[in-house]
C-alpha positions as CSV (number, residue, x, y, z in Angstrom):
1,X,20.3,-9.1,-16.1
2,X,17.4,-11.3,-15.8
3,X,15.2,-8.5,-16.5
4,X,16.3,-7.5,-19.7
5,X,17.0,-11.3,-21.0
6,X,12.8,-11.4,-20.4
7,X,12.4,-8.2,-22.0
8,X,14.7,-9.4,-25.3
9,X,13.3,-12.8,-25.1
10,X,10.0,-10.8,-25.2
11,X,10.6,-8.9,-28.4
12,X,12.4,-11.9,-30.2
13,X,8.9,-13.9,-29.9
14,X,7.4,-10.8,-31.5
15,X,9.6,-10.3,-34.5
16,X,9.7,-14.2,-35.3
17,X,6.3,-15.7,-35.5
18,X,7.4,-19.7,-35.2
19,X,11.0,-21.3,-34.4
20,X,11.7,-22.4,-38.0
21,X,12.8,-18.8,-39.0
22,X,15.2,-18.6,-36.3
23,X,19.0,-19.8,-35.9
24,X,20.0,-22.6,-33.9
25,X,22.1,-20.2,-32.3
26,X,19.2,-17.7,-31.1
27,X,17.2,-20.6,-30.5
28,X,19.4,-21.3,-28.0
29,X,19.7,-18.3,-26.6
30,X,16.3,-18.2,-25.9
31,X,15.9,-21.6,-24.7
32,X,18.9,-20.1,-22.0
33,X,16.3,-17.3,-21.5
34,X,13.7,-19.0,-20.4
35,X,15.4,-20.7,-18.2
36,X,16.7,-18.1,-16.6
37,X,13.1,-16.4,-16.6
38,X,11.4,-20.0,-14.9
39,X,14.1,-20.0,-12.1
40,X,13.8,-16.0,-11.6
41,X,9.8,-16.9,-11.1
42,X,10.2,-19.2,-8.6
43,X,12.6,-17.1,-7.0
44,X,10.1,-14.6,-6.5
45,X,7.1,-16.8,-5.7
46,X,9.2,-18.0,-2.6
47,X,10.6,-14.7,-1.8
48,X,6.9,-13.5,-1.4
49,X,5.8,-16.7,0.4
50,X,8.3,-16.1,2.8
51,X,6.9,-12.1,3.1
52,X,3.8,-13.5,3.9
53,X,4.7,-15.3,6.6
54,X,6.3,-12.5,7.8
55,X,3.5,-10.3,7.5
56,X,1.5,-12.7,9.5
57,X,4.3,-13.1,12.3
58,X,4.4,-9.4,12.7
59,X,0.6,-8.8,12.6
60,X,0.1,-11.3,15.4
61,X,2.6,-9.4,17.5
62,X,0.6,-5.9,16.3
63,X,-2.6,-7.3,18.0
64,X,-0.6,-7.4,21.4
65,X,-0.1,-3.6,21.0
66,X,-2.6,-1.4,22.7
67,X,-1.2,1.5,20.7
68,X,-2.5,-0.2,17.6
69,X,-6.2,-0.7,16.3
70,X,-7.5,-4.2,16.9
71,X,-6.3,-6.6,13.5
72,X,-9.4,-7.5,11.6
73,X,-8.6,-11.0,11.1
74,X,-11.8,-11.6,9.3
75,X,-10.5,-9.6,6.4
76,X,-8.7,-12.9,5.5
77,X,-10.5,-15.2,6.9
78,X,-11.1,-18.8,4.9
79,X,-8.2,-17.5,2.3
80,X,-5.6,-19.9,1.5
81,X,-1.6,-19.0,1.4
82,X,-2.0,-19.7,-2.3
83,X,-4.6,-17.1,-2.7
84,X,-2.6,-14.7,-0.4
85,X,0.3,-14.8,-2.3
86,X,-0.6,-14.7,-6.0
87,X,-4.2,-14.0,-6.5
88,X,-5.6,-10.7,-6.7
89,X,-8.6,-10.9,-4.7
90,X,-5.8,-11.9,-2.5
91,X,-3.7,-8.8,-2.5
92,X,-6.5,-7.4,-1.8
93,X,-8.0,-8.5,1.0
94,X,-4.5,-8.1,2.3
95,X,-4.4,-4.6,1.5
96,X,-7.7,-4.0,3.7
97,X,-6.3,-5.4,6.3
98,X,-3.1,-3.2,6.5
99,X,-5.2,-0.3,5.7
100,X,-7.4,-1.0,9.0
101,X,-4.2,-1.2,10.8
102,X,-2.7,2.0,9.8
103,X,-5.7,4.4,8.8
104,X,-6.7,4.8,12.5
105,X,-5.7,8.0,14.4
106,X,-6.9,6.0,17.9
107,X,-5.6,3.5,20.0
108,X,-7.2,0.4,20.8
109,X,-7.9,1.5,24.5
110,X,-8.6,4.9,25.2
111,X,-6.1,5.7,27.4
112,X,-4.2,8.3,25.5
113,X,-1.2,5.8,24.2
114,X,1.5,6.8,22.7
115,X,3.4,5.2,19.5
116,X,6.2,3.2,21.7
117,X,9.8,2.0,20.5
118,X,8.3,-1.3,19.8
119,X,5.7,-0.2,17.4
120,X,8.3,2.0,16.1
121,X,10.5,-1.1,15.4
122,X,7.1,-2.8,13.9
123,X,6.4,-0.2,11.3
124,X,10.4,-0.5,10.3
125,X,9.9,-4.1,10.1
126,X,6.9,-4.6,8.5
127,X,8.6,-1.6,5.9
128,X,11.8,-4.2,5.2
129,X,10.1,-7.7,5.5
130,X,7.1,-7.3,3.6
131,X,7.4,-4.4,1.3
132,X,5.7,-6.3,-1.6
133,X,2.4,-6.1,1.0
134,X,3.5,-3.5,3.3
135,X,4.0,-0.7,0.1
136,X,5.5,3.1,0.8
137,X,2.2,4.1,1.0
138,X,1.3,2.4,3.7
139,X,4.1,3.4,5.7
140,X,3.2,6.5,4.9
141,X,-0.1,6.1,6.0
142,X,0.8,5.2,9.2
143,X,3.5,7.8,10.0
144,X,0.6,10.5,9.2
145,X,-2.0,9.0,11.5
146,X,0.2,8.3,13.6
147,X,1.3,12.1,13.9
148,X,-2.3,12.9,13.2
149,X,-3.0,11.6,16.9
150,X,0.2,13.2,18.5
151,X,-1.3,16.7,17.1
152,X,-4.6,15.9,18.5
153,X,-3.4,15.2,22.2
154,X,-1.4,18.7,22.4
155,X,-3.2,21.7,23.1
156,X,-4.7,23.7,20.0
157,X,-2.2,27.0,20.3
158,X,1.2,24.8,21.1
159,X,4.1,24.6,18.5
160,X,3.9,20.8,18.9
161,X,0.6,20.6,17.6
162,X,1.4,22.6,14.5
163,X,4.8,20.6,14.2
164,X,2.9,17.2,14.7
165,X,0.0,18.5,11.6
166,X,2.9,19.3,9.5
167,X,4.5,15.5,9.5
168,X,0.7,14.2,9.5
169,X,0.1,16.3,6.2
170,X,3.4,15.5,4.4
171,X,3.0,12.0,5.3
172,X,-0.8,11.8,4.2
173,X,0.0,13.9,0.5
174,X,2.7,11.3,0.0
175,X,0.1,8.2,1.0
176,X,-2.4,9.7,-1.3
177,X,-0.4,9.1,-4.4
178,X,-0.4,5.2,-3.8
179,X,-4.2,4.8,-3.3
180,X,-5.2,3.4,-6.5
181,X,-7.7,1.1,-5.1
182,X,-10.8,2.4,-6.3
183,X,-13.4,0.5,-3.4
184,X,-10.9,1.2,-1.1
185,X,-10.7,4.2,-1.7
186,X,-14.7,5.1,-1.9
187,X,-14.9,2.4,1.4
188,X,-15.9,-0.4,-0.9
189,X,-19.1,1.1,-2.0
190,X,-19.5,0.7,-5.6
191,X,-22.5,-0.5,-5.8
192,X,-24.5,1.9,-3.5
193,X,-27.5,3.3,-3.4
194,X,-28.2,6.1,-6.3
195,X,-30.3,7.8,-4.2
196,X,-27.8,8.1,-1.1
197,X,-26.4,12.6,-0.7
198,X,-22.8,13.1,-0.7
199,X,-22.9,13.5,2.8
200,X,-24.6,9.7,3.1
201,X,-21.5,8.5,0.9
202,X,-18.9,10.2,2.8
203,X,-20.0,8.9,6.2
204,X,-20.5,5.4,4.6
205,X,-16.8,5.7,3.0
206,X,-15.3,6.8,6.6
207,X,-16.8,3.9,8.2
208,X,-15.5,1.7,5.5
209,X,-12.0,2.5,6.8
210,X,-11.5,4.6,3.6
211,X,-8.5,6.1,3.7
212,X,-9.3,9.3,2.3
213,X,-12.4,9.5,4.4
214,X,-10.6,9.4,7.4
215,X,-7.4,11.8,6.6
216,X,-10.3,13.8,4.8
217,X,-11.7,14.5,8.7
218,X,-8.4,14.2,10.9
219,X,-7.4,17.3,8.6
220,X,-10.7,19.0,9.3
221,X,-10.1,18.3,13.3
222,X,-6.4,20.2,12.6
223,X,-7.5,22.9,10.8
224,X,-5.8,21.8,7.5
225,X,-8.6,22.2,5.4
226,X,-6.6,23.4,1.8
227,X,-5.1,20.0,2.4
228,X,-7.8,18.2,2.1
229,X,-8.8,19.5,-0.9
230,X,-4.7,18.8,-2.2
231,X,-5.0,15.2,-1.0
232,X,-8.4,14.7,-2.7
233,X,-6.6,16.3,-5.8
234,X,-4.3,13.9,-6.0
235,X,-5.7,10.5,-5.0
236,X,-8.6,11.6,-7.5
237,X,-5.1,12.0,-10.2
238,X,-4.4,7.7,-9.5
239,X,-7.7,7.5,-11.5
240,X,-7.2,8.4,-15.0
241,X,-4.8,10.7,-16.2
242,X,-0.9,10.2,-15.0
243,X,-0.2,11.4,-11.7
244,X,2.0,14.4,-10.7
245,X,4.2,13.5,-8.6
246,X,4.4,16.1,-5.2
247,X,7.7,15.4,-4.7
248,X,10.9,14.7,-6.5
249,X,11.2,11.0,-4.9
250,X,8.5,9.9,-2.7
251,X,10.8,6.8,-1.5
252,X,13.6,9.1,-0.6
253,X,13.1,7.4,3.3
254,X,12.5,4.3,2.0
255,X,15.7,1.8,1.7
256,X,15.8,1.4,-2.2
257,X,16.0,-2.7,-1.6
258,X,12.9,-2.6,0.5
259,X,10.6,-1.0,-2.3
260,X,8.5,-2.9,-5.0
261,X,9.7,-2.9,-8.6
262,X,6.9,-1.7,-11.2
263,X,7.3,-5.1,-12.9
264,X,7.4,-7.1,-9.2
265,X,3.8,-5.0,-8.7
266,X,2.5,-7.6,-12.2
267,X,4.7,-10.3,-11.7
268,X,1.5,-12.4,-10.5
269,X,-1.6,-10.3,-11.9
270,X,-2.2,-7.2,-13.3
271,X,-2.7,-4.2,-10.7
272,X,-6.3,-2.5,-10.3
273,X,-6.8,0.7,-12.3
């Protein structure tokens, strides 16, 4: 409701150019309006606050998890909650951070750990209380590195390794259509070197904690090298012309409340292109 009284409020300030044309009666509709819009704001600037400190709660509980990279802290270092909640350099310093997390077929120690029930129950809370940080495509980053490293510890002729590659491509093909990041993408090297080979970029983007890089050579180690060319494909589609999407609902395992509205996505700034 609140929606489309900001959308109608929206296209009454476009049709009348100054409140003397209008009624007192639409006048105070839209004084109603924005009202309504001011209190939905707030609303959603405390909503997120409180998914912040969520994120954070649940991040320092991730760092306890040898099954889980190490949390790069740094990534956020010296920002302010203000700046983590509504700026965009923000966002996206968050987004970095999360990316670390997830983009990492290895544990911390190399012990050969396995995803446990409690970093199971991390990735489904960090999915539900933070979904305006924690975004379908990171979850789905996660679940295909995740499976990425399950196919890597069985042997290289077993079923499980072939069943493990399957989820780890699905997973990664469904990731790839929500990196729109462009220096996160290219590992946050815009500004390199002209002179640099492909080959020099590549290994610079994959130890940038790109996240194509990385599912670009855990694919290679699987033998799913068409993939890679697929995932390329379609991260390369985010840039540019409208995407395809590769399947008829990408969220389909997603609770619908848990997943960001296009409009909650520019409720604060507008989103990289």
């Amino acid at each position: 409701y609140i929606t489309n009284g900001i959308l109608y409020q929206s296209s009454l300030r476009n049709n009348f150019s100054n409140s003397e044309s209008l009624s007192p009666e639409t006048r105070e509709k839209i004084s109603h309006l924005i009202e309504e819009r001011n209190i939905h704001s707030l609303y959603r600037l405390v909503s997120r606050t409180i998914q912040l400190l969520n994120l954070l709660e649940l991040l320092k509980r991730a760092q306890f998890m040898p099954e889980l990279p190490e949390v790069e802290w740094g990534l956020i270092h010296g920002l302010t909650v203000c700046q983590l909640v509504q700026d965009k350099g923000g966002h996206e310093r968050v987004e970095a951070l999360l990316n670390t997390l997830v983009s990492n077929h290895k544990a911390r120690i190399h012990s050969m750990a396995t995803p446990s029930a409690d970093s199971d129950e991390l990735a489904r809370q960090f999915a539900c209380q933070c979904y305006l940080y924690f975004s379908p495509g990171t979850n789905h980053t996660m679940i295909g590195f995740r499976a990425a490293r399950d196919a890597l510890n069985c042997s290289p002729a077993s079923s499980g390794r072939e069943t493990h590659a399957d989820v780890t491509v699905k997973n990664l093909k469904l990731a790839a259509s929500y990196w729109t990041n462009a220096q996160l993408v290219s590992g946050r090297i815009m500004h390199s070197d002209a002179t640099e080979t492909i080959e020099q970029k590549a290994l610079r983007a994959f130890h940038s904690d790109s996240p194509l890089a990385k599912a670009a050579d855990v694919l290679i180690q699987l033998g799913k090298v068409e993939d890679v060319v697929e995932i390329c494909r379609i991260t390369a589609s985010n840039f540019g012309n409208p995407k395809q999407l590769i399947s008829s609902d990408p969220l389909d395992d997603l609770p619908s409340p848990y997943v960001a509205l296009p409009w909650e996505k520019t409720l604060y700034h507008m989103p990289t292109q």
